[in-house]
C-alpha positions as CSV (number, residue, x, y, z in Angstrom):
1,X,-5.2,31.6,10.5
2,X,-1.3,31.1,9.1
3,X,-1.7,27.4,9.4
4,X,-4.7,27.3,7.5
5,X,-3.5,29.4,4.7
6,X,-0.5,27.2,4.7
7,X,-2.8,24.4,4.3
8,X,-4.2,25.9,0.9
9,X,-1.4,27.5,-0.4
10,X,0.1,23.5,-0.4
11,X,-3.0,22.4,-2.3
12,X,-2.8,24.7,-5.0
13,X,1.0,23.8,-5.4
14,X,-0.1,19.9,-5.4
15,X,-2.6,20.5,-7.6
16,X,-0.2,23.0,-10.2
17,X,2.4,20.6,-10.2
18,X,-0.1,18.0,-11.3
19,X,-0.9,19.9,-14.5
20,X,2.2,19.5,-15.4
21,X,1.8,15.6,-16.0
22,X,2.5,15.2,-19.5
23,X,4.3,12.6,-20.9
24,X,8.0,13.6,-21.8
25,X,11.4,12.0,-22.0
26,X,12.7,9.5,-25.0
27,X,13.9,6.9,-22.9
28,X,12.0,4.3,-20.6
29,X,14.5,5.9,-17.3
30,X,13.5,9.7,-18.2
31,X,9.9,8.5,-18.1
32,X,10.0,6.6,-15.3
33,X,11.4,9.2,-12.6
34,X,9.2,11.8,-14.2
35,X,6.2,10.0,-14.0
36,X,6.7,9.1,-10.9
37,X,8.3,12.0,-9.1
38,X,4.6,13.9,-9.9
39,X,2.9,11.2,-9.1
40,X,4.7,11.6,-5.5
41,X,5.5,15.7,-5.1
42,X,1.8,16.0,-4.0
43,X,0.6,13.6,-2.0
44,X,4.0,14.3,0.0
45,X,3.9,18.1,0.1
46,X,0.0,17.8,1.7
47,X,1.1,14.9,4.2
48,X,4.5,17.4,5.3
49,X,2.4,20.2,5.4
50,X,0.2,19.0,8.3
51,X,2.6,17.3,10.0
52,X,4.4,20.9,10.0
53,X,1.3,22.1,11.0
54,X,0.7,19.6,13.8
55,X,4.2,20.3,14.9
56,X,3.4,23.9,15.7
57,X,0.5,23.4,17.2
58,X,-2.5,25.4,18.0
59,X,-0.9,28.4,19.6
60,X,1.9,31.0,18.8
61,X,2.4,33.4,15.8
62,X,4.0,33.0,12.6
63,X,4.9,36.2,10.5
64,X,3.2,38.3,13.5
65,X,-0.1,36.0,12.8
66,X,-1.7,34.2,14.9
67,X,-1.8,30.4,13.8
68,X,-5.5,29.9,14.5
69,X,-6.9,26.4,15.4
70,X,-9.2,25.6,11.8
71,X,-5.8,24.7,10.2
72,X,-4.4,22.8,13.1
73,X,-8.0,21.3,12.9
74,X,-7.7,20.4,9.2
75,X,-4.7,19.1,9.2
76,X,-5.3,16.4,11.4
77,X,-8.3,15.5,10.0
78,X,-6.3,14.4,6.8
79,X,-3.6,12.8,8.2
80,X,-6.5,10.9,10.2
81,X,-8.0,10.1,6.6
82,X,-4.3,9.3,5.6
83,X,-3.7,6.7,8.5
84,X,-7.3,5.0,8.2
85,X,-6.9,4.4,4.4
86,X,-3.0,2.9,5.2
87,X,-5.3,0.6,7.7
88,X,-7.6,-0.3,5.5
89,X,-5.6,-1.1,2.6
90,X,-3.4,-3.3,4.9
91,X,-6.2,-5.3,5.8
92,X,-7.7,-5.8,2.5
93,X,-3.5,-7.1,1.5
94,X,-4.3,-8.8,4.7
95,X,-7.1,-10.7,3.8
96,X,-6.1,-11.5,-0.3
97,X,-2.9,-13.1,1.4
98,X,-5.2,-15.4,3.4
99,X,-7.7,-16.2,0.5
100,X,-4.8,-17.6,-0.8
101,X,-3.9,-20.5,1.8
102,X,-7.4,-21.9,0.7
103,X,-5.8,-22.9,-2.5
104,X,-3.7,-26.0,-3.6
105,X,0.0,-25.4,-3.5
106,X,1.9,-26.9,-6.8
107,X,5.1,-26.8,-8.3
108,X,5.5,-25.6,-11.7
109,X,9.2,-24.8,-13.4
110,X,10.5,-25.4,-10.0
111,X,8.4,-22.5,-8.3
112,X,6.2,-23.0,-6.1
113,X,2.6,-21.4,-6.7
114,X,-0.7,-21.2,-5.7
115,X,-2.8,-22.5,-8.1
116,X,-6.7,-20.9,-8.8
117,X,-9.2,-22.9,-10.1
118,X,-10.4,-20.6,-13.2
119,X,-10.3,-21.1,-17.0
120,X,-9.1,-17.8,-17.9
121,X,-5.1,-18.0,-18.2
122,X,-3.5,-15.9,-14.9
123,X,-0.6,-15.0,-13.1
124,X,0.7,-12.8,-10.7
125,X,2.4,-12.1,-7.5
126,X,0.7,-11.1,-4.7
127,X,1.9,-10.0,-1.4
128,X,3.8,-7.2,0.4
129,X,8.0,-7.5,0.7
130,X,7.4,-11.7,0.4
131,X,5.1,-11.7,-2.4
132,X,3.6,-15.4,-3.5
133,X,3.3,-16.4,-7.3
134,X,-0.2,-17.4,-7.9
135,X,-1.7,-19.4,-11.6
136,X,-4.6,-20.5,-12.8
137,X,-5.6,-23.8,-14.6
138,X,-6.4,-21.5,-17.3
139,X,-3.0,-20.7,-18.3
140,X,-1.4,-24.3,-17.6
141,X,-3.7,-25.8,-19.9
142,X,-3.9,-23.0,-22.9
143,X,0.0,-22.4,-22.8
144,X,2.8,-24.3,-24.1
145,X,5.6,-24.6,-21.6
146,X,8.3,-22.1,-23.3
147,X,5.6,-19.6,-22.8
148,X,4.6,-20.4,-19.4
149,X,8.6,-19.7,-18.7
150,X,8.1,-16.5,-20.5
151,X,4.8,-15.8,-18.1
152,X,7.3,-17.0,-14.9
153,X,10.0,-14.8,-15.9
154,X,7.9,-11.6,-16.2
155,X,6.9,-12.9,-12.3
156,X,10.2,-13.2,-11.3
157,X,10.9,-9.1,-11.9
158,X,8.2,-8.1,-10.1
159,X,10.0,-10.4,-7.5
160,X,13.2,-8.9,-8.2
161,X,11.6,-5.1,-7.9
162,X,9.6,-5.6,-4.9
163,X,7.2,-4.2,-6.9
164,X,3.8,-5.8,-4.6
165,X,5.6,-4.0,-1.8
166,X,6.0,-0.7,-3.4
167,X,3.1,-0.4,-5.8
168,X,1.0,-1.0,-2.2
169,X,2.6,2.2,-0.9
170,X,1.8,4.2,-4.0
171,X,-1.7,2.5,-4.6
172,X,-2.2,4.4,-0.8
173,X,-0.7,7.4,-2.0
174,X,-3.2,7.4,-4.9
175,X,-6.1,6.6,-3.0
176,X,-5.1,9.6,-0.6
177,X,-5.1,11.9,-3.4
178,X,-7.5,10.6,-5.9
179,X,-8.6,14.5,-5.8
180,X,-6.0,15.9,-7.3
181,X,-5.6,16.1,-11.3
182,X,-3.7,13.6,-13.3
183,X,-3.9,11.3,-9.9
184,X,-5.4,8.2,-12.6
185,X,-3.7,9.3,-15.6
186,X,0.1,9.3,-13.5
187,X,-1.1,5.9,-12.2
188,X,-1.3,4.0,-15.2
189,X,1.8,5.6,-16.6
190,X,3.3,4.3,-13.4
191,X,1.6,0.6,-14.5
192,X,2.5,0.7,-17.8
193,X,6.1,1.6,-16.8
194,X,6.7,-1.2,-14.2
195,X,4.9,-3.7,-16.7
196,X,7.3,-2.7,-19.7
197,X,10.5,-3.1,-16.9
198,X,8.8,-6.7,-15.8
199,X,9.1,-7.5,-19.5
200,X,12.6,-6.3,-20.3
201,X,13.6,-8.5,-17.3
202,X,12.2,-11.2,-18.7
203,X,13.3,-10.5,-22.3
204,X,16.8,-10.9,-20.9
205,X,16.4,-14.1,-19.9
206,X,13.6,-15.8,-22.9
207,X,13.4,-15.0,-26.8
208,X,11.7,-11.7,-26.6
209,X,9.5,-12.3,-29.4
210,X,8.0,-15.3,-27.2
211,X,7.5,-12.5,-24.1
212,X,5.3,-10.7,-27.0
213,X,3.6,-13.4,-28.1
214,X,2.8,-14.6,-24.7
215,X,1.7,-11.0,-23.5
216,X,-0.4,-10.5,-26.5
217,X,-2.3,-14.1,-25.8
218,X,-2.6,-13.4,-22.2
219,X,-4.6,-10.0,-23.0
220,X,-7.0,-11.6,-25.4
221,X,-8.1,-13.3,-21.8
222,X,-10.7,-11.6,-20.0
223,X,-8.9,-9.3,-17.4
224,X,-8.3,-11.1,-13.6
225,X,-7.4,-9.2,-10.8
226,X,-6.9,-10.0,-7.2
227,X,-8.2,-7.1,-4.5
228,X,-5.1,-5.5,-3.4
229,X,-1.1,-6.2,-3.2
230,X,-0.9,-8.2,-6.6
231,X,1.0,-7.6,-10.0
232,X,-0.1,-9.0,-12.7
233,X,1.4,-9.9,-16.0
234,X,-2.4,-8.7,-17.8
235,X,-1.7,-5.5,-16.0
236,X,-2.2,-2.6,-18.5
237,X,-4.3,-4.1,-20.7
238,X,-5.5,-1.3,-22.6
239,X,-5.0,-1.7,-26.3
240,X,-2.8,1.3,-26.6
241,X,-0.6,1.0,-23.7
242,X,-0.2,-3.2,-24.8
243,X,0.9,-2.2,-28.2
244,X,3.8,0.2,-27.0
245,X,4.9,-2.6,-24.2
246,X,5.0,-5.0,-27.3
247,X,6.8,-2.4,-29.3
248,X,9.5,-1.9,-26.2
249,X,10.2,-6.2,-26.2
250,X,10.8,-5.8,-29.7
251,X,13.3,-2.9,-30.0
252,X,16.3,-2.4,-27.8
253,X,14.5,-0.5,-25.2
254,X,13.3,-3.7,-23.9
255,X,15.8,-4.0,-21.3
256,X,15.4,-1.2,-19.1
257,X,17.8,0.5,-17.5
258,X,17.6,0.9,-13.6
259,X,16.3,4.7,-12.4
260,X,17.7,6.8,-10.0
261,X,15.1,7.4,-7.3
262,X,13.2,11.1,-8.1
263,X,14.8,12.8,-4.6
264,X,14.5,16.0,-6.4
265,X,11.0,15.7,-5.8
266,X,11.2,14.4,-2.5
267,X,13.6,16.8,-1.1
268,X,11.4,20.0,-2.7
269,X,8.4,18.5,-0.9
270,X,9.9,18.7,2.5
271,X,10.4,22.6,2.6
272,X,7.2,23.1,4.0
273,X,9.1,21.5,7.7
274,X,11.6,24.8,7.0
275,X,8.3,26.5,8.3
276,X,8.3,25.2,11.6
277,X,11.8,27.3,12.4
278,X,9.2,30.4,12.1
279,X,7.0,29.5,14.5
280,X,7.2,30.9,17.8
């Protein structure tokens, strides 16, 4: 039964770690691989943990134990759960991306865009690695053009980041885990973060006082979002978490800084393949 207490002893590390998301560090970088460091330790420690598991089987001893088969049992019943919610949110991507060929192509600033038919002012990219920019009629007739470059610029960084592509990964990380504590709270921390980076990109390259102006007009809009895959400028929308991205475009913090990746993290949430040495 080593496996299985393996299994649990993981889970209560994933879920003590998660208490420990509070919100600390001055700058928009300290925030940013905190926040999302926890938001990844977990998820990562359960997955390497059955795959250990799996590795060792259902047979053999660890620590003069026998390994036992419930663990081996558990474990691939959530990496099973892992895979079919990967499949399922690549078919939902899947399927948003081909929603989209059903709607008239235009250029606009010299982008190309899919353009929706709704009144409410919109945009966003949607997409995996090769994201599309998608509008509304909504925001090409409310907005002037100096703000629709503002709205295109904020686009182009979450071109630049890749962020459809990796905010689908962690959007599956978060569904895996929506158990654990802090799971919702670390995600919209991790929104709020990539939004305020969006915005310092495009504060580099438009007045930033228009970015603000623009973002605060595009909230008053009812909130739009596509199913999966898509990041949005209206993203974060809460009242709070708008006020503090307009406070970052208009003090020097609005140009973020690029992060190191969290491999701290990372590299603590692999020990658990150390265990596999033991097994015999």
């Amino acid at each position: 039964m080593i496996h299985l207490d393996l299994i649990l002893l993981a889970i209560g590390v994933a879920v003590i770690v998660r208490f420990m998301a509070m919100r600390s560090g001055t700058t928009w970088s300290d925030r940013w691989q905190r926040t999302l460091g926890l938001f990844l330790f977990s998820p990562l420690l359960l997955v390497v943990t059955a795959i250990a598991v799996l590795q060792m089987g259902q047979h053999g001893q660890m620590f003069g134990l026998p390994v036992g088969q419930v663990g081996y049992a558990c474990a691939l019943g959530f990496l099973g759960y892992v895979a079919a919610c990967l499949v399922w949110k690549l078919w939902t991507g899947w399927r948003s991306l081909q929603a989209l060929q059903q709607y008239p192509q235009i250029e606009i600033q010299q982008q190309q865009a899919y353009l929706l038919d709704t009144a409410i002012p919109f945009a966003a990219q949607v997409g995996f690695w090769r994201s599309e920019l998608v509008v509304s009629r909504g925001l090409l007739a409310e907005f002037s053009a100096a703000q629709i470059e503002a709205v295109l610029a904020h686009e182009q960084a979450h071109t630049h980041y890749r962020d459809t592509f990796w905010f689908f990964g962690l959007n599956w990380l978060r569904q895996v885990t929506v158990w654990l504590p802090k799971t919702e709270h670390l995600w919209q921390e991790l929104l709020l973060l990539r939004e305020m980076r969006a915005d310092g990109w495009a504060a580099q390259r438009v007045d930033a006082l228009l970015v603000a102006e623009t973002l605060l007009q595009m909230a008053q809009a009812p909130l739009m979002q596509l199913e999966n895959a898509c990041a949005a400028i209206s993203a974060s929308s809460d009242l709070t978490r708008l006020e503090e991205r307009i406070e970052s475009l208009l003090s020097e913090s609005a140009v973020p800084v690029p992060p190191a990746f969290p491999w701290v993290w990372v590299l603590v949430a692999l020990i658990p393949c150390l265990t596999i040495v033991l097994h015999q």
